[in-house]
DRENBASE-327670 format. One record per residue: residue number from 0; x, y, z of N, C-alpha, C, O in turn. Coordinates in pm, whole numbers. Each point is the difference from the previous one (the first is absolute). Example, Ala and Ser with C-alpha at 12.3 -4.5 7.8 and 13.67 -1.06 7.14 Angstrom:
// DRENBASE-327670
NODE num  neast nnorth    nup caeast canorth   caup  ceast cnorth    cup  oeast onorth    oup
NODE   0   1319   -569    780    -89     119      0     90    120      0    104     -2     66
NODE   1   -139    107   -138     82     119      6    -77    109     73     51    111     17
//
This chain:
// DRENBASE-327670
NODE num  neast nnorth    nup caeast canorth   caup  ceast cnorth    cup  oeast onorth    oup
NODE   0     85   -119      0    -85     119      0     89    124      0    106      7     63
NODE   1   -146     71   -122    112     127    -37   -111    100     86    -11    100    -72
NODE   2    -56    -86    166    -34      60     59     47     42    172    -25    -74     95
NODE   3     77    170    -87     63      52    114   -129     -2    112    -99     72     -9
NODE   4    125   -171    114   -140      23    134     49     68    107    118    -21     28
NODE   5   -175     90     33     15     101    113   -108    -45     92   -120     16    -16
NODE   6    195    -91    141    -87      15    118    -52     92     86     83     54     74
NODE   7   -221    -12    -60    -18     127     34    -76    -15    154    -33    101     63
NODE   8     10   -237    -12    -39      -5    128     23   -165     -3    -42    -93    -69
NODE   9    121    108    170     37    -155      7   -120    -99     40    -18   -110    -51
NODE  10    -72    177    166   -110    -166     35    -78     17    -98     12    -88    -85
NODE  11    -76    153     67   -109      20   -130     75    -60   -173    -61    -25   -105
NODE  12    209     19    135     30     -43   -154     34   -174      0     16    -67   -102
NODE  13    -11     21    227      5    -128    -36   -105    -50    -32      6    -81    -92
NODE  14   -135    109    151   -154     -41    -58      4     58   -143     50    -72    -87
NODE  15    -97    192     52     27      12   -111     93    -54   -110    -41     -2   -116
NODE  16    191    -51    155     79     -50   -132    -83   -148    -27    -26    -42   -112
NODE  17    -14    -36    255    -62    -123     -3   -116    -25   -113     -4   -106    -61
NODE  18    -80    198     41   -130      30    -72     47     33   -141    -73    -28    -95
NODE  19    180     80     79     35      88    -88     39   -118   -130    -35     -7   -117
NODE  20    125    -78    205     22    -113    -22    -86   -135    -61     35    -78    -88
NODE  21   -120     79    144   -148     -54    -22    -78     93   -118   -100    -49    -50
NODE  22    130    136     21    -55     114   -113     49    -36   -156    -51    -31   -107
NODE  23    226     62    182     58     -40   -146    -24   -179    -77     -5    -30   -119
NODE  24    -10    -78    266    -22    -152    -54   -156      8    -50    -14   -107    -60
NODE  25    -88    165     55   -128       1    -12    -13     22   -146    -66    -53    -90
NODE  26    181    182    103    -38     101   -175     98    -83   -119     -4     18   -122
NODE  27     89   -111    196    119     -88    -87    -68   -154    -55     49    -79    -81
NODE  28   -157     69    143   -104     -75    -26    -72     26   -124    -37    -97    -66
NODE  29     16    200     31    -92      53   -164    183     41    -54     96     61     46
NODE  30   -127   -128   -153    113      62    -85     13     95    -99    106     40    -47
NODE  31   -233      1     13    -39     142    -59    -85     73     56    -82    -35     85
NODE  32     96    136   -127    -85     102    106    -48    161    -96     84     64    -64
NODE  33   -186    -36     72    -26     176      6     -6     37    133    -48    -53    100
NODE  34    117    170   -125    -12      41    135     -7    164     -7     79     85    -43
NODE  35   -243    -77    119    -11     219      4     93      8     43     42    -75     88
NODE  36     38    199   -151     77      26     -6     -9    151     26     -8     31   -119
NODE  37      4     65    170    -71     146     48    105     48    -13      8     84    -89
NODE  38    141   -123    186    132      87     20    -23     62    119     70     98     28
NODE  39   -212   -160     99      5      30    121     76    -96     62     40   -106    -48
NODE  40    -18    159    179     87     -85     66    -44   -132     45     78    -65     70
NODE  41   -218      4   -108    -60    -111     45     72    -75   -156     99    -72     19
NODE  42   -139     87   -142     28     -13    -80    177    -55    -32     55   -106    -27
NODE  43    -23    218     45    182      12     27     44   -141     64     74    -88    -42
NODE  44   -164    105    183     75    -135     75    -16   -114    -51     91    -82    -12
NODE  45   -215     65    -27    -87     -99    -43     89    -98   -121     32   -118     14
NODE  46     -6    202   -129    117     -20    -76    113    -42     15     60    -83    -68
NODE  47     -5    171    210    160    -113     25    -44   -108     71     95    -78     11
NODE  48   -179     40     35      1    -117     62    -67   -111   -134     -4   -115     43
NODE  49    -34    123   -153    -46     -66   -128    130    -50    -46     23   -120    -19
NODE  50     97    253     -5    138     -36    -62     48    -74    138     82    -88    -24
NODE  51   -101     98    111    100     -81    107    -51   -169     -7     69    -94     40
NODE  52   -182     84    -91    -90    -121    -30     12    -42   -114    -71    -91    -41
NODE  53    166    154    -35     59     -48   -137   -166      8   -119    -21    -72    -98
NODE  54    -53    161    141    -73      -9    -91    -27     64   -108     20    119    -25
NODE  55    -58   -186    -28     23      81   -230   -146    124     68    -90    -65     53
NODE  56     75    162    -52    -54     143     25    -21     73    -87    100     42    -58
NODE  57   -216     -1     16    -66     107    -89    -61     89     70    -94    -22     76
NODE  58    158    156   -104    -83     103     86   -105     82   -115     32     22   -117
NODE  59   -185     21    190    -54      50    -59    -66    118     71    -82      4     92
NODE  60    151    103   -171    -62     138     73    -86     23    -99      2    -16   -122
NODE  61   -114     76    239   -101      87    -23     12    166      7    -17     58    107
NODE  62     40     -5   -196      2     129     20    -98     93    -51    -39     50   -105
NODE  63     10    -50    268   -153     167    -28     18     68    114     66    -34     98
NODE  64   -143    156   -121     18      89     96     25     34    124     35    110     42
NODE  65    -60   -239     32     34     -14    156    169    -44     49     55      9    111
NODE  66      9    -69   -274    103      -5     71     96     75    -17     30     64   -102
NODE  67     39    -70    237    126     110    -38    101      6   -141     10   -102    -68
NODE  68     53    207     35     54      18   -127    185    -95     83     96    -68    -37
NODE  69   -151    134    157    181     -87     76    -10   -127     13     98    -64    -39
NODE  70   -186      6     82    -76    -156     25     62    -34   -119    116    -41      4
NODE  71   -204     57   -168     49     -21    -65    140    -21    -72     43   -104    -51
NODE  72     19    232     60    138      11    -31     79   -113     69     99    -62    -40
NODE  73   -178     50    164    141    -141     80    -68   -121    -53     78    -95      3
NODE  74   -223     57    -63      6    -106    -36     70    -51   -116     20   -119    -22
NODE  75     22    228    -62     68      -8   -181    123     -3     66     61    -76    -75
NODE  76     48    116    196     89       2     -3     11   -129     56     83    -79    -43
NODE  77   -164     50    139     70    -153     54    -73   -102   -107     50    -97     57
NODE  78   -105     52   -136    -30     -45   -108    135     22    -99     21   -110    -51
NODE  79     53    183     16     74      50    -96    119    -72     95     48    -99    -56
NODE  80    -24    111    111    114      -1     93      7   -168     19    111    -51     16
NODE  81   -224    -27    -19     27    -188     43    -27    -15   -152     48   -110    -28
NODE  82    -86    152    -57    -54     -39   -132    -66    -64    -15     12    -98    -73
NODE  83   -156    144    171   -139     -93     12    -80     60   -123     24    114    -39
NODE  84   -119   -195    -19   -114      59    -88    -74     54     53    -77    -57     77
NODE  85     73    220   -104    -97      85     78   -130     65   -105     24     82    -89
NODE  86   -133   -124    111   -106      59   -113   -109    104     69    -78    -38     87
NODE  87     82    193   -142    -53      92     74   -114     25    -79     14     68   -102
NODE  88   -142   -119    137    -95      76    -28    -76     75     -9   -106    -46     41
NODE  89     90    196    -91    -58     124     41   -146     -3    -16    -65    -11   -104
NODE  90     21     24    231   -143      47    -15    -23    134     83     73     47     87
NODE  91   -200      5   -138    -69     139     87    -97    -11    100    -73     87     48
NODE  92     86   -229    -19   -126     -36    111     79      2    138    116    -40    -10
NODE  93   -143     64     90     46      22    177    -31   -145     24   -110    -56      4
NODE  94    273     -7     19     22    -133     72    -35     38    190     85     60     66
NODE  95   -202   -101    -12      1      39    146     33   -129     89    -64    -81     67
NODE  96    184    101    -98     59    -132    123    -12     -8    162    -13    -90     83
NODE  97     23    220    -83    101     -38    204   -111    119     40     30     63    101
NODE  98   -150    -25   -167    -81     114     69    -74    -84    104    -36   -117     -4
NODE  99     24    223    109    -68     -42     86   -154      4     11    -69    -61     81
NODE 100     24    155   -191   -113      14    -44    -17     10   -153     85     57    -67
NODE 101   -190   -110     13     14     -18   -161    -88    102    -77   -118    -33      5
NODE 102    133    112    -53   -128     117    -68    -85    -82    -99     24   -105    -60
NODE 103   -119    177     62   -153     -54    -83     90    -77   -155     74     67    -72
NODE 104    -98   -179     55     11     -28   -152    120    -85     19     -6    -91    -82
NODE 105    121     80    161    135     -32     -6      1   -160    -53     -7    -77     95
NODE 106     11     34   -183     54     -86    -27    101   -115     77    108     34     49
NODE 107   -158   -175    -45    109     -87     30    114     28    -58     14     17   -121
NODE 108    104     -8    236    129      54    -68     27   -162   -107      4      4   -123
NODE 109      7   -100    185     65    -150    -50   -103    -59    -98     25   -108    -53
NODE 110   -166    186     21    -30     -19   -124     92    107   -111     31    -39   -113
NODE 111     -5    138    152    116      47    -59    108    -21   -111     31     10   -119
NODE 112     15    -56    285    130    -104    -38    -22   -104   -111     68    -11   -102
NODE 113   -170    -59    139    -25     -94    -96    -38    -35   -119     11   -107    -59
NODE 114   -103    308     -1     16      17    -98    101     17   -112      7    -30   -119
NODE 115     95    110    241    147      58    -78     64   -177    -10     32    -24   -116
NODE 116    -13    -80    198     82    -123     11    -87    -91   -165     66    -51    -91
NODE 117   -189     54     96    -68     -41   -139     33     49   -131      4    -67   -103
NODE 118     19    194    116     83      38   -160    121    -24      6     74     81    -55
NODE 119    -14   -203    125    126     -13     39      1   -151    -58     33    -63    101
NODE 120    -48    -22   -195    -24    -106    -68     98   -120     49    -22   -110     49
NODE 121    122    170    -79     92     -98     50     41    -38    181     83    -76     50
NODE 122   -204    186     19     58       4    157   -164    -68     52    -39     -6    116
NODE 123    -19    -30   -209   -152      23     64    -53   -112     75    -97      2     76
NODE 124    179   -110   -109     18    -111     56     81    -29    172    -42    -80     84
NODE 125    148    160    -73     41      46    146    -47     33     88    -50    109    -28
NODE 126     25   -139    148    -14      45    140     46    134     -2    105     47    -44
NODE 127   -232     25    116     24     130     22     46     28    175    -68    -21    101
NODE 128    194     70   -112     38      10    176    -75    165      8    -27     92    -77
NODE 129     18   -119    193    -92     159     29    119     44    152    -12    -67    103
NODE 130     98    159   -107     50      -1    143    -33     80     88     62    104     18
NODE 131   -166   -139     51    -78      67     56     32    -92    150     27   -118     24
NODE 132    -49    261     70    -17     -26    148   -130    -66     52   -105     -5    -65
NODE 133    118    -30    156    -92     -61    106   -172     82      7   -115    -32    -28
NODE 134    182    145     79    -90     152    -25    -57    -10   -136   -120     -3    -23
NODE 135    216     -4    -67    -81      41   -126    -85   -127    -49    -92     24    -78
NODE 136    112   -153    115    -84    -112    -76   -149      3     87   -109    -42    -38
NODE 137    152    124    196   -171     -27     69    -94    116    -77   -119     -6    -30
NODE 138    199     93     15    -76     126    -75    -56    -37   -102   -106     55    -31
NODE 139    162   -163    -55    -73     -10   -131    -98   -117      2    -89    -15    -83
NODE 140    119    -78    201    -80    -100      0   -173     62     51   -110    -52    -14
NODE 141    151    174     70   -127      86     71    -86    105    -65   -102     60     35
NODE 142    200    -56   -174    -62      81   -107    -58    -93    -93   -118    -32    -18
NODE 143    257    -14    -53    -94     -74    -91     17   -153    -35      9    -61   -106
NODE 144    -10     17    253    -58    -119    -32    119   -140     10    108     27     54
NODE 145   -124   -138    -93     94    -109     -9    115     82    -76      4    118    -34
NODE 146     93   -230     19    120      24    -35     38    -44   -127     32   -118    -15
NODE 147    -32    227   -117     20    -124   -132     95    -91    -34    121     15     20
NODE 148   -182   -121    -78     81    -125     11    109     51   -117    -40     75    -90
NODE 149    147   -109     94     89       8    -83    119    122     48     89     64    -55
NODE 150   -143    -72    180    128     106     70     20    -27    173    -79    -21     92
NODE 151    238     36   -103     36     -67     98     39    156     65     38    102    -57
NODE 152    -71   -138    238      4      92    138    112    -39    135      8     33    119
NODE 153     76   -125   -218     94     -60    120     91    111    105     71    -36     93
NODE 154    -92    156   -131     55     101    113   -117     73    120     19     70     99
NODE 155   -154   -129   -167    -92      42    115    -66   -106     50    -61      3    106
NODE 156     74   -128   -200    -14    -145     73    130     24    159    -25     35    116
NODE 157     78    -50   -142     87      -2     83     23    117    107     97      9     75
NODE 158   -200     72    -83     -5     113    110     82    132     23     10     71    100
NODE 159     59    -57   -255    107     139    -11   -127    111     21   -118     -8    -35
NODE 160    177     92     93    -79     120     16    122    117   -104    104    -15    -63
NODE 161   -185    111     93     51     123    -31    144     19     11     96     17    -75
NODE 162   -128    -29    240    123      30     96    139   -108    -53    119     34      3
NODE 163   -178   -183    -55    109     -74    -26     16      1   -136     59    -98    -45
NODE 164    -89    172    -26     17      12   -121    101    111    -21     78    -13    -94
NODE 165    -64    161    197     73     103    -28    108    -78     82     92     -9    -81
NODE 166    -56    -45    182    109     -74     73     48   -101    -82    119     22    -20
NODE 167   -163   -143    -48     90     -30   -115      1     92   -114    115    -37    -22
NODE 168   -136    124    -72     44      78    -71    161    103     43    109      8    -57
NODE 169   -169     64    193    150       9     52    124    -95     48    117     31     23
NODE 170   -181   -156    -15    111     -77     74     70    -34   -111    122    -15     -5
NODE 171   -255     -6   -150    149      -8    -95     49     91    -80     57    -31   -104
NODE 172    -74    170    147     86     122    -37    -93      1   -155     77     10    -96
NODE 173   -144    -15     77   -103      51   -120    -52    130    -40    -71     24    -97
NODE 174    100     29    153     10     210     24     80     19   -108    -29     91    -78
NODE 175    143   -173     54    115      42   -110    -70     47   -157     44     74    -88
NODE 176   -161   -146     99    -42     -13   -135   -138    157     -6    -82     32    -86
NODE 177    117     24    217    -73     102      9    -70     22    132    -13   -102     68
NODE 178    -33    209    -20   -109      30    173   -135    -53    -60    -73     12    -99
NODE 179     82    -68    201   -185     -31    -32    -82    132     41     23     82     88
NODE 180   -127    -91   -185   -107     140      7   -144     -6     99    -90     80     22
NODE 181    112   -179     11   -124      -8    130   -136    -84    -47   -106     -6     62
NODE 182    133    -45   -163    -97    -105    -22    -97     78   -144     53    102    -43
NODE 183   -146   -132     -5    -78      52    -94    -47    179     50    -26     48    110
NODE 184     29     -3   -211    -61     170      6    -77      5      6    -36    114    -31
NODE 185    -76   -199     67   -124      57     53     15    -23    151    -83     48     77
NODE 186    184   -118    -35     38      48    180     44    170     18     43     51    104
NODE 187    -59     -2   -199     30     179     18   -179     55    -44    -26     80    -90
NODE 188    -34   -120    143   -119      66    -11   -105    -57    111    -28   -119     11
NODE 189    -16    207     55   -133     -30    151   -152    -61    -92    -75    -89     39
NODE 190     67    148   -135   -125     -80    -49     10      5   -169     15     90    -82
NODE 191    -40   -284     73     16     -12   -166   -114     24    -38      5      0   -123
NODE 192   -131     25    164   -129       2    -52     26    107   -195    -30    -27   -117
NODE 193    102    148    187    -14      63   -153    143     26    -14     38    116    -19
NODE 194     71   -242     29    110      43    -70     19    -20   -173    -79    -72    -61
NODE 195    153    117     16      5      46   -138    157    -17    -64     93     21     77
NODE 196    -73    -47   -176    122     -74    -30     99    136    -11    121     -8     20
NODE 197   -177    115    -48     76     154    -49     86     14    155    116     31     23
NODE 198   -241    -72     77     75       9    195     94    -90    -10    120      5     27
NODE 199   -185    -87    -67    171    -106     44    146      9    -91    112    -38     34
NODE 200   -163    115   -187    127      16    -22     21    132     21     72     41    -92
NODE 201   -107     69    189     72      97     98     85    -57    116     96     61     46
NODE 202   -137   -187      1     58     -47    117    153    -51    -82    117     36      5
NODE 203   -186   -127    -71    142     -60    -48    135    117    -38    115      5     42
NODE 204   -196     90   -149    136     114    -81     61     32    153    122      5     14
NODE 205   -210     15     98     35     127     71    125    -99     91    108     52     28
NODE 206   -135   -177      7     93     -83     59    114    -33   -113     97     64     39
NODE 207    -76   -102   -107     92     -17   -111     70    126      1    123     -4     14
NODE 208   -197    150    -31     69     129      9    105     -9    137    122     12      9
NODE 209   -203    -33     68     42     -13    167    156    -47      1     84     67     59
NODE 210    -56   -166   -115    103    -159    -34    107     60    -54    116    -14     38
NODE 211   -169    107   -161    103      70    -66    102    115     73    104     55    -37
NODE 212   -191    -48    162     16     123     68    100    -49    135     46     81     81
NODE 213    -22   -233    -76     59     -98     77   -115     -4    121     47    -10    114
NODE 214   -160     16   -122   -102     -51    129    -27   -113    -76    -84     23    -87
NODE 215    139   -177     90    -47    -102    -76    -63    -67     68    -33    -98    -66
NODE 216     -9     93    173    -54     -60     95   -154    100      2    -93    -71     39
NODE 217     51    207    -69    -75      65    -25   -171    -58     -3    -25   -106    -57
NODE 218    -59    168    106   -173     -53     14    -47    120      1     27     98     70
NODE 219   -147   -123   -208    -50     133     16   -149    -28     -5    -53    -69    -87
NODE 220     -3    118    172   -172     -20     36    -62     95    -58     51    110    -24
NODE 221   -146   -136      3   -111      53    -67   -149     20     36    -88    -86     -7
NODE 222     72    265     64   -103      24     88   -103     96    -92      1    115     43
NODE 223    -71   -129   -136    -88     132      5    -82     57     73    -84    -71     55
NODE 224     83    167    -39    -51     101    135   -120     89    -85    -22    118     29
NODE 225    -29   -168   -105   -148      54    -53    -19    164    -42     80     83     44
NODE 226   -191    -44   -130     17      62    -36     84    107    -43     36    -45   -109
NODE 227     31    177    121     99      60    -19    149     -8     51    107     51    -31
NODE 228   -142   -116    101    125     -65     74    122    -94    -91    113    -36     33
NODE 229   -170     21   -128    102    -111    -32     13   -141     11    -96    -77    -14
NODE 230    228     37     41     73    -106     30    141      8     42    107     25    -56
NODE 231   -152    -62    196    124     -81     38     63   -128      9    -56   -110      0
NODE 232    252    151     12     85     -76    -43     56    -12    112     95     75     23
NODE 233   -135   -173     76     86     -48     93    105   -135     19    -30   -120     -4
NODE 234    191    194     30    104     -75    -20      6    -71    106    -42     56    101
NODE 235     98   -208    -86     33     -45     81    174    -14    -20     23    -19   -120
NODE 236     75     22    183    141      -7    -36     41   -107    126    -67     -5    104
NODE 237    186    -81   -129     28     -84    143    116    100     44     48     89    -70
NODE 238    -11   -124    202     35      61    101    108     49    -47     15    123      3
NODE 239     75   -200    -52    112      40    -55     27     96    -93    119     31    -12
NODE 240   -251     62   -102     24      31    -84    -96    108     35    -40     75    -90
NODE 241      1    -60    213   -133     124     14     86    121     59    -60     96    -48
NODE 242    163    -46    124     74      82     35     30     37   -138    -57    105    -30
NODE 243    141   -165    -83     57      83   -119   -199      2    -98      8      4   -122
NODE 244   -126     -6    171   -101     -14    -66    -24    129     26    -10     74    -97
NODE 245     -6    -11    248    -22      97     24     99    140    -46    -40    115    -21
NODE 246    184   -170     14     77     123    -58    -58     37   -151     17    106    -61
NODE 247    -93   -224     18      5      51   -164   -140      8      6    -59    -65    -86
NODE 248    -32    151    193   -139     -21    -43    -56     72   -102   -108    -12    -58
NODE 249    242    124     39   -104      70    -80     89    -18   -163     25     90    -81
NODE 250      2   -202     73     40     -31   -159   -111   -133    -33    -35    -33   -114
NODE 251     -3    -23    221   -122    -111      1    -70     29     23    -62   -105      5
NODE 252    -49    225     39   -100     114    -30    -26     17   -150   -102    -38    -59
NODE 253    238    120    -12      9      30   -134    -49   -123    -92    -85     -8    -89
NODE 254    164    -75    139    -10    -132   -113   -141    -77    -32    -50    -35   -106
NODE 255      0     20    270   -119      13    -24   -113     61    -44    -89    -71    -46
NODE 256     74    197     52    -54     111     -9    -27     27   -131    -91     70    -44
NODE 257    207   -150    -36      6      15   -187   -103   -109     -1    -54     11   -110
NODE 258      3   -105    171    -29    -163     -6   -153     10      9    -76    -95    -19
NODE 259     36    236     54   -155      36     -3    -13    -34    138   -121    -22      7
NODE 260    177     -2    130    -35     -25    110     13    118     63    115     43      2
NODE 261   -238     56     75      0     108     43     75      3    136     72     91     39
NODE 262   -101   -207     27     75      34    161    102   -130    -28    -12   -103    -67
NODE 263    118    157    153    114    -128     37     -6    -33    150    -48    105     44
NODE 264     65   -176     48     68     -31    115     66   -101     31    -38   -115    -20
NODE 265    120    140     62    141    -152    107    -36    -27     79    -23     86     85
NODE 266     -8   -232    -57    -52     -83    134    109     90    102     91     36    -75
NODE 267    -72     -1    173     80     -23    135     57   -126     69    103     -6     66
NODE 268   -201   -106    -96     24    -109     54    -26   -131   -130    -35     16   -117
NODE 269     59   -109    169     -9    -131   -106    -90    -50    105     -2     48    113
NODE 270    -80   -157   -156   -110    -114    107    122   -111     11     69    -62    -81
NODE 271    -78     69    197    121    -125     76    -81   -146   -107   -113     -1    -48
NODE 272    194    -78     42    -48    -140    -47     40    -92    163     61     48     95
NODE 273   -120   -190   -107    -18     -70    102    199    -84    -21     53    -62    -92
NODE 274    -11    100    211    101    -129    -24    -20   -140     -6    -93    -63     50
NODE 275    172     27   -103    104    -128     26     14   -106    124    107    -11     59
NODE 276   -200    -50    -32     60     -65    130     58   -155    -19    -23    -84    -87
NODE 277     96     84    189    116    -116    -34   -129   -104     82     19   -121     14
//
């Protein structure tokens, strides 16, 4: 394995390598595979543990409006980089994966998928891996329904959450291939009822702008405040990068400000996440 591992909490990583272990013999079991392929960090991991399972891997992105333009970029680079077959399909329909609430009309994301995997002739016959968390398979079993046959859940069979999905992604240094952007862009908006694809690609330019600006780690929310008011653009920055956020507020004011977003503001704080326990 040409992958560098970093132990990042010793009691918590011997359970985890144990499972992990059990992940890669499960997925070494199918010898071909599609596998969503997003360029999130569920995705990302999901993938090295397929190549660590020696398995022949086809990635298939979906690309529409919810996903990040960076998401993307790291899925073509780490695709480019093992010399996996990567097939990107563009659509204009809002893939709603990881929402916690679904707006009027939303479509099964993995009927989706399965449209884009069907004009795929020669793949259509393959198991579709879906790498999805624990969290995300109860959500969909509660929306919409059983689980379609012809796609395999062995990372939420097995009880990966969220939390163990960003802890192996860091443990195997997978950042290289880019920061993860916080999951789908419609997690930058309080209510999808009337989001609109023109909003989400303000979120995206304005984070990508952000990146260029070295905030690559950058979150930008999306509040309209009704009638004459506008819209606001609230940044989230991590800790490390919000002191030099605030020296330059007023060149990330400007930048935005060209972006059609009337108000800007900088979190003060980040929302703590839950640790790690050994």
């Amino acid at each position: 394995m040409d992958t560098k591992i970093v132990v990042l909490n010793q009691g918590y990583d011997q359970t985890f390598q144990a499972r992990e272990q059990r992940l890669i013999e499960t997925l070494a079991g199918h010898g071909e595979l599609v596998i969503s392929f997003s360029g999130r960090l569920e995705s990302c991991y999901a993938m090295e543990l397929c190549r660590a399972g020696g398995v022949r891997v086809r990635a298939l992105t979906l690309d529409n409006p919810l996903l990040s333009r960076r998401e993307l970029a790291r899925a073509r680079r780490y695709c480019l980089h093992h010399g996996l077959e990567q097939r990107v399909i563009k659509t204009q329909e809002m893939l709603f994966c990881d929402a916690g609430q679904l707006p009027p009309g939303a479509r099964d994301p993995l009927q989706l998928l399965e449209e884009a995997r069907g004009k795929q002739t020669d793949w259509a016959a393959l198991p579709l891996l879906i790498p999805a968390s624990f969290e995300e398979m109860q959500a969909y079993l509660g929306r919409f329904g059983p689980l379609p046959g012809h796609t395999l859940w062995p990372f939420a069979e097995q009880g990966m959450s969220h939390r163990d999905f960003r802890y192996g992604f860091h443990r195997r240094e997978l950042d290289r291939w880019g920061k993860t952007s916080g999951g789908y862009l419609n997690r930058r908006f309080q209510d999808l009822s009337g989001i609109e694809s023109h909003q989400v690609q303000m979120i995206d330019m304005a984070e990508q702008l952000l990146a260029d600006m070295g905030f690559d780690e950058a979150q930008v929310f999306f509040h309209p405040l009704g009638g004459e008011h506008g819209v606001l653009a609230r940044i989230r920055l991590p800790a490390h990068q919000r002191a030099h956020g605030f020296d330059r507020q007023q060149d990330i004011y400007r930048a935005l400000k060209g972006m059609a977003f009337d108000h800007v503001t900088l979190d003060l704080v980040q929302p703590q996440r839950h640790e790690i326990k050994g």
